[in-house]
Backbone as a chain_set.jsonl record, in Angstrom:
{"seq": "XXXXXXXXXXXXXXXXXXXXXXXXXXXXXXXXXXXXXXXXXXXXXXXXXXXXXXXXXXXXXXXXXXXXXXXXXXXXXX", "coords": {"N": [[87.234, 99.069, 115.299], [86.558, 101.48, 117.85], [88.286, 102.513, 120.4], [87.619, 103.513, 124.143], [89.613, 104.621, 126.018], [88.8, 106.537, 128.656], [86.36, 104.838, 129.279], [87.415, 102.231, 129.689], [89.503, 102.872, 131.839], [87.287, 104.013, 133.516], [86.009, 100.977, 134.111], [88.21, 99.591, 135.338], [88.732, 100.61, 137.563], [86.319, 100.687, 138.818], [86.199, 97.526, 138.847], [88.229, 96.819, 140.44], [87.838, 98.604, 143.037], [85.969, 98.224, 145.672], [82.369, 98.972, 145.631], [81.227, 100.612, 147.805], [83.39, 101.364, 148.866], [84.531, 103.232, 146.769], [82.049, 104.615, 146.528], [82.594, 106.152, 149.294], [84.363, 107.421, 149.137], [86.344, 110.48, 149.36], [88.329, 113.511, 148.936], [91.022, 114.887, 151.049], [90.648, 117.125, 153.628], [92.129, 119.111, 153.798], [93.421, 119.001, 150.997], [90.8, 120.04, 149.862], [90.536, 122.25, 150.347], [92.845, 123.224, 149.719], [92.106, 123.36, 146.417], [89.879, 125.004, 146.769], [91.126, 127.415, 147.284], [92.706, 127.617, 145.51], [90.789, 127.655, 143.216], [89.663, 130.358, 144.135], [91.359, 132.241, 143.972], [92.221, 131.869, 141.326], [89.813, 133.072, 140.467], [90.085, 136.021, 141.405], [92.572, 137.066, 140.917], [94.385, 135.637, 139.438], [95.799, 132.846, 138.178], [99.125, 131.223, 138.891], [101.352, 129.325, 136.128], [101.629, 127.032, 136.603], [99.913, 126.942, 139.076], [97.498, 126.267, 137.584], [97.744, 124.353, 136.057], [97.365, 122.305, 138.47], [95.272, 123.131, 139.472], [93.78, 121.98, 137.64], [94.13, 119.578, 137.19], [93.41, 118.364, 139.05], [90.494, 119.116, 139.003], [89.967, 117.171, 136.753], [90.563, 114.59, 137.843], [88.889, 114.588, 139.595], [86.228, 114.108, 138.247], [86.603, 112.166, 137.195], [86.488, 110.44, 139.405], [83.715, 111.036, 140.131], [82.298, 109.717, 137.992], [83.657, 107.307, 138.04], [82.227, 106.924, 140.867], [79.252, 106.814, 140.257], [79.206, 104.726, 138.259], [80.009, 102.552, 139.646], [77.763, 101.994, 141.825], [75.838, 101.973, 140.227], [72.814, 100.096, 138.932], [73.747, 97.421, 137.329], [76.798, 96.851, 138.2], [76.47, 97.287, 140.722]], "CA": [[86.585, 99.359, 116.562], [87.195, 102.727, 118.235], [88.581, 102.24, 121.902], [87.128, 104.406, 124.782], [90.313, 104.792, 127.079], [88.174, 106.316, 129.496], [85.371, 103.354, 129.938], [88.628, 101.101, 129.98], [89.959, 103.323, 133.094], [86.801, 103.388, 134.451], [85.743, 99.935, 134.367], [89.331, 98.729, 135.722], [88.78, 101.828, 138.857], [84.935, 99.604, 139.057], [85.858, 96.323, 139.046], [89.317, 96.74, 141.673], [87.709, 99.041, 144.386], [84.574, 97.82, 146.112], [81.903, 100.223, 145.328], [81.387, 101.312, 148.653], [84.892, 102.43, 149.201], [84.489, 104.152, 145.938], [81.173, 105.533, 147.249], [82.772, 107.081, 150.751], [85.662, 108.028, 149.072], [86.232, 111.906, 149.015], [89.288, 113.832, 149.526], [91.108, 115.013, 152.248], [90.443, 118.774, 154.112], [93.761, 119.54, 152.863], [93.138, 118.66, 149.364], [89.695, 120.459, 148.974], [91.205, 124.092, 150.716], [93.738, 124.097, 148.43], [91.521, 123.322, 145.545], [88.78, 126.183, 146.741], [92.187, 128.318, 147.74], [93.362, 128.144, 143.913], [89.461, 128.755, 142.668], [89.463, 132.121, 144.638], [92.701, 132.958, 143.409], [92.27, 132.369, 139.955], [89.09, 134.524, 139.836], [90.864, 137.05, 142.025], [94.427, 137.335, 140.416], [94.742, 134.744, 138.323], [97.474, 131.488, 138.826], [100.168, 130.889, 138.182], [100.974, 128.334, 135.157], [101.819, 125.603, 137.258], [99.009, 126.234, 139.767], [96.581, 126.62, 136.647], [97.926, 122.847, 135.854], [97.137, 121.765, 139.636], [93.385, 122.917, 139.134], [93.029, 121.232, 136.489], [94.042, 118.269, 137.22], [92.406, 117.895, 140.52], [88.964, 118.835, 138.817], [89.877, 116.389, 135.64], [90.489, 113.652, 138.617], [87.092, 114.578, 140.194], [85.348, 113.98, 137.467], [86.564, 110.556, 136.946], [85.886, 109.494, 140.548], [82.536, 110.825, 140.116], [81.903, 108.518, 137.149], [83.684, 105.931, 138.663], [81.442, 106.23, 141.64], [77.885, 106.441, 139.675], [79.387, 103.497, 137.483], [80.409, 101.273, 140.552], [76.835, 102.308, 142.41], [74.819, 101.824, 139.198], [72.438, 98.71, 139.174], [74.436, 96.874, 136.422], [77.863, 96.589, 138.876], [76.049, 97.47, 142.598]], "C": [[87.353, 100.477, 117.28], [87.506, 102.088, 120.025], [88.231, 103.488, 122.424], [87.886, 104.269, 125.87], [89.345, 104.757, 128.465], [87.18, 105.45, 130.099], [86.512, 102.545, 130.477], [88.884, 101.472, 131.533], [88.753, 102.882, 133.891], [86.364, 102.251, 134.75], [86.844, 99.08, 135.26], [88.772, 99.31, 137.174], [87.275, 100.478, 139.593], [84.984, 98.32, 139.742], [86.985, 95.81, 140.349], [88.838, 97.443, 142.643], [86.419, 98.859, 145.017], [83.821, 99.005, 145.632], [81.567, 101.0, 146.524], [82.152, 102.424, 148.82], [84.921, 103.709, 148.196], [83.286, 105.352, 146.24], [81.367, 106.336, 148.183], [83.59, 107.231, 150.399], [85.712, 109.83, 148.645], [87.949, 112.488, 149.729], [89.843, 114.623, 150.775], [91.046, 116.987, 152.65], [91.36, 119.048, 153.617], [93.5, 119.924, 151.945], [92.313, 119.676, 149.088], [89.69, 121.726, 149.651], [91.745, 124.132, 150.149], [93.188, 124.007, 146.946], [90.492, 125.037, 145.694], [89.739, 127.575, 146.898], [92.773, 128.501, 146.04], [92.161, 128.165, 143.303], [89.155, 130.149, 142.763], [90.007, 132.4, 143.993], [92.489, 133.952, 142.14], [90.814, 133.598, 139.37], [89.28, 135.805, 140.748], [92.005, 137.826, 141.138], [94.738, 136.859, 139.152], [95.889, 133.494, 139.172], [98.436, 131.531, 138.492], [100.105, 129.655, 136.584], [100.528, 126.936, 135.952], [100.716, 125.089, 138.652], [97.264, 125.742, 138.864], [96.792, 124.775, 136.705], [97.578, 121.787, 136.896], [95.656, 121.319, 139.837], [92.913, 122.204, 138.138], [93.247, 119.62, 136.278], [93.291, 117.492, 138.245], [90.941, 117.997, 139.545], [89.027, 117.694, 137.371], [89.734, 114.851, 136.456], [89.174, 113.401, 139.556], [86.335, 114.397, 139.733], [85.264, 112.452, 137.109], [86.421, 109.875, 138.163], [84.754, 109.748, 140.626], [81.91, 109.577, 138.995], [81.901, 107.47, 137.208], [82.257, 105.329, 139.824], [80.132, 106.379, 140.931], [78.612, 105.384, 139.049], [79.171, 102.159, 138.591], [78.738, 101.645, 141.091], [75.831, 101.856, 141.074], [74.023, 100.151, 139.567], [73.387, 97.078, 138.816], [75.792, 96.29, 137.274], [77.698, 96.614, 140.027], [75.91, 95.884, 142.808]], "O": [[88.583, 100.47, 117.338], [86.796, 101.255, 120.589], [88.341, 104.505, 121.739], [87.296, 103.85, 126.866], [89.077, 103.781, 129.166], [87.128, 105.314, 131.321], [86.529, 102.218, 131.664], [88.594, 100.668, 132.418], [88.75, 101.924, 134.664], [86.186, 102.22, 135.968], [86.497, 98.047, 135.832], [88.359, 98.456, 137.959], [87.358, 99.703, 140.546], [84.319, 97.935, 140.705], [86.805, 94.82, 141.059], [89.403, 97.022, 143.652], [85.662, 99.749, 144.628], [84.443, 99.994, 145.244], [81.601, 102.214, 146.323], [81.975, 103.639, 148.898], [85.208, 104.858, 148.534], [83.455, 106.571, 146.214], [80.605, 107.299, 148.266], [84.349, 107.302, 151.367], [85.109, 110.275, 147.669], [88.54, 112.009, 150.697], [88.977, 115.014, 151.558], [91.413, 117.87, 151.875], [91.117, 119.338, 152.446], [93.287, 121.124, 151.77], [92.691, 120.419, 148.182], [88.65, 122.363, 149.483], [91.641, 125.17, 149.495], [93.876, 124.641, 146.146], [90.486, 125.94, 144.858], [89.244, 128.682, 146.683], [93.198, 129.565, 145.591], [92.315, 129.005, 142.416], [88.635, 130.912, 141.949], [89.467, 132.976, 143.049], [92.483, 135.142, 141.827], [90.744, 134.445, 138.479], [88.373, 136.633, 140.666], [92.097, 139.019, 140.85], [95.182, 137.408, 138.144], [96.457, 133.41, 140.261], [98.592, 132.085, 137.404], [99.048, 129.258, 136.093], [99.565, 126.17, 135.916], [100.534, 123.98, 139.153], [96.288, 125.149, 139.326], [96.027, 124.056, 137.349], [97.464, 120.607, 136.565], [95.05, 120.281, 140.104], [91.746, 121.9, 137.891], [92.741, 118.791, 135.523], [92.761, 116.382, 138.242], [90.316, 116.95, 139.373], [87.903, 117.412, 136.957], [89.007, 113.985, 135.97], [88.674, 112.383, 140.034], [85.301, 114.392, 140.401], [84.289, 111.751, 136.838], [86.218, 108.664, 138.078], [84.166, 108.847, 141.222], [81.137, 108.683, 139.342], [81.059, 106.641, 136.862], [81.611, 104.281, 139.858], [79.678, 105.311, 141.343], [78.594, 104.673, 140.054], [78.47, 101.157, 138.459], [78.21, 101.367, 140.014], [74.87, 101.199, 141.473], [74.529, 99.273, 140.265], [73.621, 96.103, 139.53], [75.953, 95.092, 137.039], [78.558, 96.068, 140.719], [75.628, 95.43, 143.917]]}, "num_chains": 1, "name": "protein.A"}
């Protein structure tokens, strides 16, 4: 049997944060200027390595709270 880390993550993210919370959860003004502040950049200039590694983890982490939240919101767990 193959394991699917990610279902695992998200189902744990599902079944510990109400789905609400997971639903109104978004990050903070801070957070999503310096995210759109290293998008410009990099198609401006370019990044650095280490801010290259920043963007990419923020949008690899956005992707799994979107999943989380359609998962937790879905009929199946709502």
């Amino acid at each position: 049997m193959i394991v699917n880390v990610s279902d695992e993550i998200l189902d744990f993210l599902v079944e510990q944060i109400p789905a609400q919370s997971l639903a109104n959860f978004k990050a903070s003004d801070a957070a999503r200027q310096r995210v759109w502040t290293l998008i410009a950049r990099e198609k401006e200039t370019g990044l650095l390595p280490e801010e290259k590694v920043e963007l990419d983890d923020y949008l690899r982490l956005e992707h799994l709270v979107i999943l989380a939240k359609t998962r937790a919101l879905s009929p199946k767990h709502g």
